[in-house]
C-alpha positions as a Markdown table, in Angstrom:
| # | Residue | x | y | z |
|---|---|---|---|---|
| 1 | Unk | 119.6 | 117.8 | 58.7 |
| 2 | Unk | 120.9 | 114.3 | 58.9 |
| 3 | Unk | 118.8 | 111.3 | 60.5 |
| 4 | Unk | 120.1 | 110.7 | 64.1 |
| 5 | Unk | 120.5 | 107.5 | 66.1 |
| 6 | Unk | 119.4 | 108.1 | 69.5 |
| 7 | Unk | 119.5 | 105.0 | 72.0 |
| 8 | Unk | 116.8 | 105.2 | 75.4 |
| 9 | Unk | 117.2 | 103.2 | 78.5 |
| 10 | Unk | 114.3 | 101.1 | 79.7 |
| 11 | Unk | 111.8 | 103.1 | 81.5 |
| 12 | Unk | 113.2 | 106.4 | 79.8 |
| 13 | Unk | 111.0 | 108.7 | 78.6 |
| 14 | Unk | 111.0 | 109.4 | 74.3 |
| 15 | Unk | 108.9 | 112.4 | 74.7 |
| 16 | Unk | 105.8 | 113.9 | 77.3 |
| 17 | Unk | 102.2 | 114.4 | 76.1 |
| 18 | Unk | 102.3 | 118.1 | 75.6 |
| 19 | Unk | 105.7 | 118.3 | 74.2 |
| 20 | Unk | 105.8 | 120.6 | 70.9 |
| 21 | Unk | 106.8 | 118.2 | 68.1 |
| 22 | Unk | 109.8 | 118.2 | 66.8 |
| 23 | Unk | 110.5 | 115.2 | 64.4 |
| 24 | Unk | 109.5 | 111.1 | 64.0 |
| 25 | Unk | 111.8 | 108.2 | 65.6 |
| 26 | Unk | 111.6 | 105.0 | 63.3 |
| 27 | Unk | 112.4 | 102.2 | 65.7 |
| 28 | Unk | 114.7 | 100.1 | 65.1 |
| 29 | Unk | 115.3 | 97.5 | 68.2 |
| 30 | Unk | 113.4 | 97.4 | 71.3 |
| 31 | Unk | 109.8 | 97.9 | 72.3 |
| 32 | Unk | 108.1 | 101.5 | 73.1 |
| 33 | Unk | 104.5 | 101.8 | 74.6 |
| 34 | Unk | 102.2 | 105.0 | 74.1 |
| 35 | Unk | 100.1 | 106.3 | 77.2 |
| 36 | Unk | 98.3 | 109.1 | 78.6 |
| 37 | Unk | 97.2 | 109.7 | 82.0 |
| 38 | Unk | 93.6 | 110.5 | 82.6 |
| 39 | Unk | 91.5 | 110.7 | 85.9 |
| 40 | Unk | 95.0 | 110.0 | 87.6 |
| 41 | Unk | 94.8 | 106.4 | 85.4 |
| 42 | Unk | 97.7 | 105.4 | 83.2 |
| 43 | Unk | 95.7 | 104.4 | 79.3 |
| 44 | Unk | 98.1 | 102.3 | 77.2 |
| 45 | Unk | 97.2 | 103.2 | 73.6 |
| 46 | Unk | 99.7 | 101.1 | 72.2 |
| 47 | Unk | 103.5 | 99.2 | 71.7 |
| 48 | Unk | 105.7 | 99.8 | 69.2 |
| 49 | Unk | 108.3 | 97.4 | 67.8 |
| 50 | Unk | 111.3 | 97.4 | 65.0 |
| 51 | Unk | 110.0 | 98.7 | 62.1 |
| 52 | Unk | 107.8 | 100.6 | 63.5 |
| 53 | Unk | 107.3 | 104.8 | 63.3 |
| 54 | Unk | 106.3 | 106.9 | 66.5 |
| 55 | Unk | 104.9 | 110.4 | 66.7 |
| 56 | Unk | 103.0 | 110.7 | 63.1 |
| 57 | Unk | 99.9 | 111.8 | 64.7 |
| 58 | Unk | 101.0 | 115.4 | 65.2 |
| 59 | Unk | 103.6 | 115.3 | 62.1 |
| 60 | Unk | 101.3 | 117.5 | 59.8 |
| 61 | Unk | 99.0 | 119.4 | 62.4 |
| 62 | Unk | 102.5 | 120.4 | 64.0 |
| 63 | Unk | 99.9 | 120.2 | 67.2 |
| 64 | Unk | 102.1 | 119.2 | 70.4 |
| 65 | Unk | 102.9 | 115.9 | 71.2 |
| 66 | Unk | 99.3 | 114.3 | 72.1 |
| 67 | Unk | 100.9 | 110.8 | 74.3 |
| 68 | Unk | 103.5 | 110.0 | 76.1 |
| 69 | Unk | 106.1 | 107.6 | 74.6 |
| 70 | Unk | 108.4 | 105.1 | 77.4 |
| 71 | Unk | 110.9 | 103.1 | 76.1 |
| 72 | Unk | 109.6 | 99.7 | 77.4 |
| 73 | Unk | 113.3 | 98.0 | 76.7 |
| 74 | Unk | 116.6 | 99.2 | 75.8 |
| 75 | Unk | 115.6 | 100.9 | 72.2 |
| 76 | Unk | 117.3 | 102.1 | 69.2 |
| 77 | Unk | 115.3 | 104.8 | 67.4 |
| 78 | Unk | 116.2 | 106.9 | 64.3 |
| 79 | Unk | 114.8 | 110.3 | 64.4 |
| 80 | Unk | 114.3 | 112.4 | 61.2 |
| 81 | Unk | 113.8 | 116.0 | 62.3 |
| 82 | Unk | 110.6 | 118.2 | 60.8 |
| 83 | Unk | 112.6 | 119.6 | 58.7 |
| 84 | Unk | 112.6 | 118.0 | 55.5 |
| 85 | Unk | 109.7 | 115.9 | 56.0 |
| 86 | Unk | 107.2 | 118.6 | 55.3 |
| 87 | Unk | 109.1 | 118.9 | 51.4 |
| 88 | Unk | 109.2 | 114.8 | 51.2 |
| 89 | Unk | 105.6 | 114.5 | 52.3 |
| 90 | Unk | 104.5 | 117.5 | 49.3 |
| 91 | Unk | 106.5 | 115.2 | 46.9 |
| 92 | Unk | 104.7 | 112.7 | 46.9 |
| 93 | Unk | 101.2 | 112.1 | 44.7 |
| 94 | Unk | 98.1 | 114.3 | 45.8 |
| 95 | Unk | 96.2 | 110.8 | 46.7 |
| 96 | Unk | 99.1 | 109.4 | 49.0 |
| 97 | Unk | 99.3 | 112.7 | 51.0 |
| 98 | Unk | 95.1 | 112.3 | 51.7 |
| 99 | Unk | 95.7 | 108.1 | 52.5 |
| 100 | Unk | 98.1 | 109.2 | 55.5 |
| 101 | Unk | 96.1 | 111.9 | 56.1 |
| 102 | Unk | 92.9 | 110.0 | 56.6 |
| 103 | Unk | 94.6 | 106.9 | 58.3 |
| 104 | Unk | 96.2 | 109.5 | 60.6 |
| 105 | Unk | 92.7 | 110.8 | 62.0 |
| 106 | Unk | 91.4 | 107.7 | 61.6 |
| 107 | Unk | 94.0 | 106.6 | 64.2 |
| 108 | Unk | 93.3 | 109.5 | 66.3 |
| 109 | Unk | 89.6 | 108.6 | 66.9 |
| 110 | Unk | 90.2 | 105.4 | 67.9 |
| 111 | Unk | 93.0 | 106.4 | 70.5 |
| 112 | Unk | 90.1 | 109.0 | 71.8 |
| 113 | Unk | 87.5 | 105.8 | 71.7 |
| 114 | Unk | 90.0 | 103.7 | 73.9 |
| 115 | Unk | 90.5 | 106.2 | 76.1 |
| 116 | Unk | 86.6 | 106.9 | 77.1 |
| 117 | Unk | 86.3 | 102.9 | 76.5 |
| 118 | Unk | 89.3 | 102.3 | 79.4 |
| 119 | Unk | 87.7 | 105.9 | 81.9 |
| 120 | Unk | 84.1 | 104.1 | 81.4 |
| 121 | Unk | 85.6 | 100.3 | 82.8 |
| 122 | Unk | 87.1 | 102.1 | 85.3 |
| 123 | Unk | 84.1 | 104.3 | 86.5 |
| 124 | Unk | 82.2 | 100.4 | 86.4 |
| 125 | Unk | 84.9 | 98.7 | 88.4 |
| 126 | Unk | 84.6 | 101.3 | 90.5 |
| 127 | Unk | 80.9 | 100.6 | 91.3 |
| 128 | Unk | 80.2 | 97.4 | 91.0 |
| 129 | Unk | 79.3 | 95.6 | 94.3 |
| 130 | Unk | 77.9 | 97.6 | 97.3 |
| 131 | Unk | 79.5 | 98.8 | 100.5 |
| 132 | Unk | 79.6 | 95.5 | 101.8 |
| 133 | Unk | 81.4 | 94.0 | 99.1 |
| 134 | Unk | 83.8 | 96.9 | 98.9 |
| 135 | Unk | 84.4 | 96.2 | 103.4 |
| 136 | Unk | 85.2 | 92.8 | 102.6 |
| 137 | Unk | 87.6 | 93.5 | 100.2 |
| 138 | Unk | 89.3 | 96.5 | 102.0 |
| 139 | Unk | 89.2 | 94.0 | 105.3 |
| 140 | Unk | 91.2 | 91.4 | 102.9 |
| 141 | Unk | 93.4 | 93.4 | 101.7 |
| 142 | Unk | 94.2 | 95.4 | 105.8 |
| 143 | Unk | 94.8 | 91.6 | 106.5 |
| 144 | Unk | 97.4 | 90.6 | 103.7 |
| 145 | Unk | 99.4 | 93.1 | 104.9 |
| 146 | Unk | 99.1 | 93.0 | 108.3 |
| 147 | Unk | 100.3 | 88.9 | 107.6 |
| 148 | Unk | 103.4 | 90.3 | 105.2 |
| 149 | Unk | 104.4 | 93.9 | 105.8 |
| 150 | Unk | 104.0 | 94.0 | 109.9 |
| 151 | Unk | 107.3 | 95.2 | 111.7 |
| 152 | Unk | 108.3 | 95.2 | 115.5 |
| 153 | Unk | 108.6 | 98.1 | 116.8 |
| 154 | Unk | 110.9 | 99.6 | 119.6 |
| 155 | Unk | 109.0 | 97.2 | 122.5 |
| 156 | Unk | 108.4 | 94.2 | 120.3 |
| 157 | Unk | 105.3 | 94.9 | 119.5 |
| 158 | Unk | 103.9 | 93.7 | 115.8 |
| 159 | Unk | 103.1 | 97.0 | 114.0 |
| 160 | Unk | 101.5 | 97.7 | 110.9 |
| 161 | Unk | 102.4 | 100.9 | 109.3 |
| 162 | Unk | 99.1 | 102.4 | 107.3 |
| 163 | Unk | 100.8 | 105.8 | 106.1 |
| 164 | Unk | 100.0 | 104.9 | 102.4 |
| 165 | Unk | 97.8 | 102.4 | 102.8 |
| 166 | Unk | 94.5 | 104.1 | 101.4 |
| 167 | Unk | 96.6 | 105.5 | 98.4 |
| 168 | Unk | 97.2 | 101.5 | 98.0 |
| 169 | Unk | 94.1 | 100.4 | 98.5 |
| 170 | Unk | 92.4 | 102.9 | 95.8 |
| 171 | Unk | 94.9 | 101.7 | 93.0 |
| 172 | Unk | 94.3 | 98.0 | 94.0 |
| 173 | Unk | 90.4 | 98.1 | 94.6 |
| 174 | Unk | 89.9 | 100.8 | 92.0 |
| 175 | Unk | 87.4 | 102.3 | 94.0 |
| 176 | Unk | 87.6 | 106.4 | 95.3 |
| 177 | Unk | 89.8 | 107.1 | 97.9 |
| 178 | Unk | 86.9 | 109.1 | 100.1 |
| 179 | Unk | 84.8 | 106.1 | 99.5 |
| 180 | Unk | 87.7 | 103.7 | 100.8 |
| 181 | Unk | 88.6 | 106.7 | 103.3 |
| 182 | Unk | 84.9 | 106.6 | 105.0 |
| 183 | Unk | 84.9 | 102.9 | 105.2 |
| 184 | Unk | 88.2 | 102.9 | 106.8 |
| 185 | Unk | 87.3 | 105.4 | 109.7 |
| 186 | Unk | 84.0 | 103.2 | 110.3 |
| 187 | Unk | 86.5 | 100.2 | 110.9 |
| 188 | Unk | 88.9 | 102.3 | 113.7 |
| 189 | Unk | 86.0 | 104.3 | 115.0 |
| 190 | Unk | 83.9 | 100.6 | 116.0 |
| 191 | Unk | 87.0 | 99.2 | 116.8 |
| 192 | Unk | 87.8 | 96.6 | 113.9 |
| 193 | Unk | 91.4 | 98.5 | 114.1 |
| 194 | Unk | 92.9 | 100.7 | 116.4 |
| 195 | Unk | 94.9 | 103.5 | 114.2 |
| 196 | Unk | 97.2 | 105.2 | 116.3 |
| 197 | Unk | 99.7 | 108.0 | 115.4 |
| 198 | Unk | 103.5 | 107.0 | 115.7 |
| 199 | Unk | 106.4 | 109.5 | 116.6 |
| 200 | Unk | 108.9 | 107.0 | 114.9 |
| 201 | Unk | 106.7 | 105.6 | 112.2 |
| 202 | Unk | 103.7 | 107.8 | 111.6 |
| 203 | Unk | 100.2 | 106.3 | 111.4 |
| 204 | Unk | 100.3 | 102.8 | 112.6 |
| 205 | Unk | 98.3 | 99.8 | 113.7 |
| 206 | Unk | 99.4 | 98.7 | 117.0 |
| 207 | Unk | 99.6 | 94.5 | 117.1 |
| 208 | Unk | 96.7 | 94.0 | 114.2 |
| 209 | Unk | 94.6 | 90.9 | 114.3 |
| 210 | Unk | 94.4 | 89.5 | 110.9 |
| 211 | Unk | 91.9 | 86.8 | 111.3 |
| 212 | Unk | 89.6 | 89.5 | 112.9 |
| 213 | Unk | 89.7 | 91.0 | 109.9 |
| 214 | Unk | 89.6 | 88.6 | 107.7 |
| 215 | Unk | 86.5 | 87.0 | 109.8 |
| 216 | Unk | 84.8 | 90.5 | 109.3 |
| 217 | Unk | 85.1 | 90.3 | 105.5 |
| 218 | Unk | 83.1 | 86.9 | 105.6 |
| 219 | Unk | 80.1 | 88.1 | 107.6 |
| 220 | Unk | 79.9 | 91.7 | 105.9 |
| 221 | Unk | 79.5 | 89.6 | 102.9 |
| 222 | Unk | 76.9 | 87.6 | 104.1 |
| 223 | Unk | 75.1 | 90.7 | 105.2 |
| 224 | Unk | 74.8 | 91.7 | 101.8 |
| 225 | Unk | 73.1 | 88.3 | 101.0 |
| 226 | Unk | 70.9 | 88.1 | 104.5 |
| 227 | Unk | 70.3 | 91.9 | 105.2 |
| 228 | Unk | 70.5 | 92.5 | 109.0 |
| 229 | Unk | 67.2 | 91.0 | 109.8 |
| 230 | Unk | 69.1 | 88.7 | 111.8 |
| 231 | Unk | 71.6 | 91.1 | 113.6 |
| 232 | Unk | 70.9 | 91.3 | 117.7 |
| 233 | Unk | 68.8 | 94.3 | 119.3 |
| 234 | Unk | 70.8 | 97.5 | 119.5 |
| 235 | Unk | 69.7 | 97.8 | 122.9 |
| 236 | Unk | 72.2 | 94.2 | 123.7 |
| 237 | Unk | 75.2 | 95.6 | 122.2 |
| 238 | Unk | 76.2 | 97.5 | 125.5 |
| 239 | Unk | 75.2 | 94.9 | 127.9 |
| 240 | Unk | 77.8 | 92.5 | 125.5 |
| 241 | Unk | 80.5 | 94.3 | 125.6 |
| 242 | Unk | 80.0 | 94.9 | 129.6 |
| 243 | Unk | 80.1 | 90.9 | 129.6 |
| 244 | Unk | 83.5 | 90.8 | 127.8 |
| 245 | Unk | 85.1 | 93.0 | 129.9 |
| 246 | Unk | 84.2 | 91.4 | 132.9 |
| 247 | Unk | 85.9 | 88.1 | 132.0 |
| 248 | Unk | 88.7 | 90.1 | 131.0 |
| 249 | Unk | 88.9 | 91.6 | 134.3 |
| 250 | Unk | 88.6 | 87.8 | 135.5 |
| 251 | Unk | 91.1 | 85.8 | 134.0 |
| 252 | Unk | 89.0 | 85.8 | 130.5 |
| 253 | Unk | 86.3 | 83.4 | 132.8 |
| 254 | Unk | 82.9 | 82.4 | 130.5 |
| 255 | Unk | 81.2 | 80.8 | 133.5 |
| 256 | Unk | 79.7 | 82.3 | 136.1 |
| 257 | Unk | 76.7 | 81.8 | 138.7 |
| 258 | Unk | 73.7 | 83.5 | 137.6 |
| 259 | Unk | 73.4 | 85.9 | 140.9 |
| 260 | Unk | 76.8 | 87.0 | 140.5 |
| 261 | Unk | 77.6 | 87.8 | 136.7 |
| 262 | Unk | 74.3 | 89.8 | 137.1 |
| 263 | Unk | 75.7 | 91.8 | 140.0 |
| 264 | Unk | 79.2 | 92.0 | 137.8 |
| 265 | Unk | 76.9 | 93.6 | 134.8 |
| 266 | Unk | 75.0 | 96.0 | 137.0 |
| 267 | Unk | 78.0 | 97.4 | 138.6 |
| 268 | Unk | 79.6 | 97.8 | 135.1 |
| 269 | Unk | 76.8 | 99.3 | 133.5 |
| 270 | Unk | 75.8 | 101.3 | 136.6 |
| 271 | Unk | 72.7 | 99.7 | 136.7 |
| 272 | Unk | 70.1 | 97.8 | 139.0 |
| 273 | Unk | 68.8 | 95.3 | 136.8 |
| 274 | Unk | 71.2 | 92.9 | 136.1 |
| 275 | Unk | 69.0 | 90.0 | 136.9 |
| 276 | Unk | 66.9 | 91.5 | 134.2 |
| 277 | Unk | 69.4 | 91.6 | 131.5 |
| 278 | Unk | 70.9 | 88.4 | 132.0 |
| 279 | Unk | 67.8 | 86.8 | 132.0 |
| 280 | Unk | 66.5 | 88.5 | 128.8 |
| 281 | Unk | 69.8 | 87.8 | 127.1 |
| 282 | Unk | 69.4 | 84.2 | 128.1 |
| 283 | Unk | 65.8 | 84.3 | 126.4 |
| 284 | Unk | 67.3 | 85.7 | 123.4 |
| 285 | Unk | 69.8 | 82.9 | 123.1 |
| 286 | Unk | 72.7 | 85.6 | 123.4 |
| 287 | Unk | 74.3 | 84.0 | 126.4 |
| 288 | Unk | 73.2 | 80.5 | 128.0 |
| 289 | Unk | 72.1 | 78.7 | 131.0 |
| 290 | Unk | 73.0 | 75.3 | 132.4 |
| 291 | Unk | 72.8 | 74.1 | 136.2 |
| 292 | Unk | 72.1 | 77.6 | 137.2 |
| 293 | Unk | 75.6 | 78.3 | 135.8 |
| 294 | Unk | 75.6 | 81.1 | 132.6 |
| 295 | Unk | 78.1 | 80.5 | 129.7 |
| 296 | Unk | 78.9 | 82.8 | 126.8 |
| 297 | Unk | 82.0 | 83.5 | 124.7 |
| 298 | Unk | 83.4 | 86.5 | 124.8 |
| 299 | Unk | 85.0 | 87.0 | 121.7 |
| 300 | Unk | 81.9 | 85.6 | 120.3 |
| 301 | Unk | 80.3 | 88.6 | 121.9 |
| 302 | Unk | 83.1 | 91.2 | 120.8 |
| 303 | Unk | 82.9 | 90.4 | 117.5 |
| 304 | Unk | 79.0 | 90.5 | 117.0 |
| 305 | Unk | 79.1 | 94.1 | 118.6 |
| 306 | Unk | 82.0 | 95.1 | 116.4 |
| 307 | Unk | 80.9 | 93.4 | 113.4 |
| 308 | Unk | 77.1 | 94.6 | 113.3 |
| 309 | Unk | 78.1 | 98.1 | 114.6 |
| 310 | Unk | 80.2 | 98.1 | 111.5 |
| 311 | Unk | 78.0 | 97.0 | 109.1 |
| 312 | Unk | 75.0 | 99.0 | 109.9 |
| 313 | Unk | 77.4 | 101.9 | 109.5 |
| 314 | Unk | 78.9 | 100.6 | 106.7 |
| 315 | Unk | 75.0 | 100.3 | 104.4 |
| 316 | Unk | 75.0 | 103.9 | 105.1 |
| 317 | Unk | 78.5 | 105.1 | 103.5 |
| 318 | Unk | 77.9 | 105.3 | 99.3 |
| 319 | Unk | 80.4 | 105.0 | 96.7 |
């Protein structure tokens, strides 16, 4: 049969790995690349120009179509059918046949090389850096997004929608998504985030604080490089957090007299040692004491609950 001139749009697929093989295209304007998709990754094993001829490898073995071939640009191909190639290729001399032969196979071990060489960089991105490093970077990432893709929602309220967002984050971090997925629950079960379901928009965040998050990613990474020798006393978390919502529930006030924040933290906690606490939290330089007056900040205070909670939490998950 008679060559054919076939013309592909850009993106448009030539042929799918798999496909039985049916001919060769000798290209003659455009660009073509040749991928295959392993472990869910896309492997470019190469781009073809004018000139060049796609789909050799399987010419002779008549084995289906081992890559998928995309036309990059708008392309102009011819394509010469099997038939009559298998006659021209017997034509010619006995030590021409075994040169394409052997570049043939030699071009299909080193597509198979590339490919283990590109799944092996993968697997390494994928595990370099520990749990804190891969926080940070997930923290970074929440917070770009919550700066461009937020949206107000029905009541004005800045929302972001985190629907695909792990899918996102796997392709950009390159780590697992039930890596990314455990680290992610650890941030909206110690309340870095608060995930909420949507009936208009799904899985949402409901008025995100970037710079919290963003704040998080600096001290997870310097837990990696102090440990958490230096984090507070479990035991101080809750009587922190008590303090913080007391000044909420006073006008967001960081100064009170001694006698009565300690009554305001005993009542809160259900306690009858406040005087206790606040003094010991005054000894551990947690809150602070001036003219019988006791100062702390309560986002300060938030945030070192939050954070630590986090990050002990977070040295736990593994990749």
């Amino acid at each position: 049969m008679k060559p054919e001139t076939l013309t592909f749009s850009p993106k448009q697929i030539i042929f799918n790995e798999g496909d039985a093989t049916n001919g060769i295209y000798h290209v003659q304007d455009g660009e073509i690349e040749i991928y295959r998709i392993r472990e869910n990754t896309e492997i470019t094993l190469g781009t073809l120009k004018a000139g060049d001829v796609l789909g050799t490898i399987t010419l002779f073995s008549k084995e289906p179509r081992t890559a998928t071939a995309r036309a990059i640009t708008q392309t102009v191909a011819v394509f010469y059918q099997n038939e009559g190639l298998s006659e021209a290729f017997k034509a010619l001399p006995v030590w021409s046949q075994a040169v394409m032969k052997d570049a043939i196979s030699r071009l299909k071990h080193v597509n198979e090389l590339l490919i283990s060489t590109k799944l092996n960089e993968k697997n390494l991105l994928r595990n370099i850096g520990t749990s804190h490093h891969h926080s940070a970077q997930l923290a970074n990432l929440l917070a770009t997004l919550c700066r461009k893709a937020c949206i107000k929602n029905d009541l004005n309220v800045s929302v972001l929608v985190t629907t695909d967002f792990l899918t996102l984050a796997e392709n950009v971090l390159m780590k697992r998504f039930q890596y990314l997925e455990s680290i992610y629950k650890a941030f909206n079960d110690c309340g870095l985030i608060k995930e909420v379901d949507d009936k208009k928009y799904g899985k949402i965040i409901s008025n995100p604080n970037p710079q919290i998050l963003e704040d998080f990613a600096v001290f997870s990474l310097n837990v990696f490089k102090k440990g958490t020798n230096l984090f507070v006393p479990k035991k101080y978390h809750p009587w922190m957090s008590a303090l913080a919502r007391i000044s909420r529930k006073n006008n967001n006030q960081n100064k009170f007299k001694r006698p009565e924040i300690a009554i305001l933290l005993q009542t809160d906690l259900g306690r009858q040692d406040g005087e206790v606490m606040i003094a010991d939290m005054i000894q551990n330089e947690i809150i602070h004491e001036e003219n019988e007056m006791v100062t702390f900040t309560p986002l300060k205070l938030q945030k070192t609950v939050v954070f630590e909670s986090l990050c002990r939490i977070i040295k736990e998950i593994k990749p």
